[in-house]
C-alpha positions as CSV (number, residue, x, y, z in Angstrom):
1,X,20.6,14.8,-1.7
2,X,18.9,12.3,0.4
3,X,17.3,13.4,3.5
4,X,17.5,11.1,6.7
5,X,14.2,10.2,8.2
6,X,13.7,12.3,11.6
7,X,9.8,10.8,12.2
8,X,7.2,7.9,11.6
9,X,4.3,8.9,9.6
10,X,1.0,6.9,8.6
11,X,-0.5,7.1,5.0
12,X,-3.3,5.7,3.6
13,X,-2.9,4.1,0.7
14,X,-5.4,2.7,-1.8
15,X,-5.2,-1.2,-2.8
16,X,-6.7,-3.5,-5.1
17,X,-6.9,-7.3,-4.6
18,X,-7.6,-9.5,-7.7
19,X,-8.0,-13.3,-7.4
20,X,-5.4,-15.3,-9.7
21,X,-6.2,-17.8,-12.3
22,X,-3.7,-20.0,-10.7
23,X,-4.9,-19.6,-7.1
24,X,-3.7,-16.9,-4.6
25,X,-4.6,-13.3,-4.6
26,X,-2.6,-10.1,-6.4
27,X,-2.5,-7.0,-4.7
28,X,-1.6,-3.7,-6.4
29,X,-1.6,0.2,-5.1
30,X,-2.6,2.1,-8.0
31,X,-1.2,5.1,-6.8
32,X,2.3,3.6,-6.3
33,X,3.4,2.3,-9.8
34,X,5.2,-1.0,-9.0
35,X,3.7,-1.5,-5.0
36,X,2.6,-5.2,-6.1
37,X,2.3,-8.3,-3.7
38,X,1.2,-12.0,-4.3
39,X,-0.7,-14.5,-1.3
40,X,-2.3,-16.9,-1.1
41,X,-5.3,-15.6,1.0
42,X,-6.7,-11.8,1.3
43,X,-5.3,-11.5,4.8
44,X,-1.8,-12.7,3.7
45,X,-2.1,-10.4,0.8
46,X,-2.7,-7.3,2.7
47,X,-0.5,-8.1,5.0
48,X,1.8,-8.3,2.3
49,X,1.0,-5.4,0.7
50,X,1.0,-3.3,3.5
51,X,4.8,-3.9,3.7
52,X,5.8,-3.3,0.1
53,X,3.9,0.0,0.3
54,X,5.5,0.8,3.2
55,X,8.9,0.2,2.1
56,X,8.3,1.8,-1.0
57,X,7.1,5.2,1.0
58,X,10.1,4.9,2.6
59,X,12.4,5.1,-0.3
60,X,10.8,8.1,-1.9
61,X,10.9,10.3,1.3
62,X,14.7,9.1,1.9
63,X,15.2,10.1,-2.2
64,X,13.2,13.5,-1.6
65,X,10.6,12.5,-3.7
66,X,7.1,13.7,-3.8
67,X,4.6,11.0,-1.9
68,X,1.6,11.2,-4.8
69,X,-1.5,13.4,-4.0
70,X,-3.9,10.2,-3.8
71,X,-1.8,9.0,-0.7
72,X,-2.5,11.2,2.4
73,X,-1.1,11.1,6.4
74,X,-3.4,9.2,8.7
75,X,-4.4,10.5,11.6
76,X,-4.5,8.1,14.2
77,X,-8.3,9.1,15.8
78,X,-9.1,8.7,12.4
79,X,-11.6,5.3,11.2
80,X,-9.3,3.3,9.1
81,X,-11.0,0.9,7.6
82,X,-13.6,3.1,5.9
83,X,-10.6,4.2,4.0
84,X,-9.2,0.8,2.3
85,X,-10.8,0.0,-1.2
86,X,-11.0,-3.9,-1.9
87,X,-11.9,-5.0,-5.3
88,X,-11.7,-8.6,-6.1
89,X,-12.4,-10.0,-9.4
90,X,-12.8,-13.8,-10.4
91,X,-13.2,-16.4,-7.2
């Protein structure tokens, strides 16, 4: 049974960003299998990003499914920047 959402929550979610062969940047949430996003700069990319995962966190609450143990709420007094991992390989 899907549950209708009653509340906005914040999560912090882990992301990698790996330069392309081909130019651009790939961005990938390795604890949300699938969350991917292609730009062509690291900003854009994160921005990008950002939105898949949040969709994606969407869907599973809405199908009752259980947000993975890696991916926890945010509390807003919280610092978030010490909490987003960057990786980029190649350039």
């Amino acid at each position: 049974m899907k549950k209708a959402l009653t509340k906005m929550c914040d999560y912090v979610v882990r992301v990698q960003v790996t330069a392309l062969e081909e130019g651009g940047f790939l961005a990938t949430c390795p604890d949300l299998p699938g969350c991917r996003a292609e730009g062509r700069s690291i900003p854009e990319v994160l921005d990008f990003i950002s939105d898949v995962a949040e969709k994606v966190i969407g869907l599973m609450q809405v199908e009752g499914l259980q947000i993975p143990e890696n991916i926890r709420m945010h509390r807003r007094r919280e610092a978030l920047q010490s909490e987003i991992l960057v990786s980029v390989v190649g350039g």
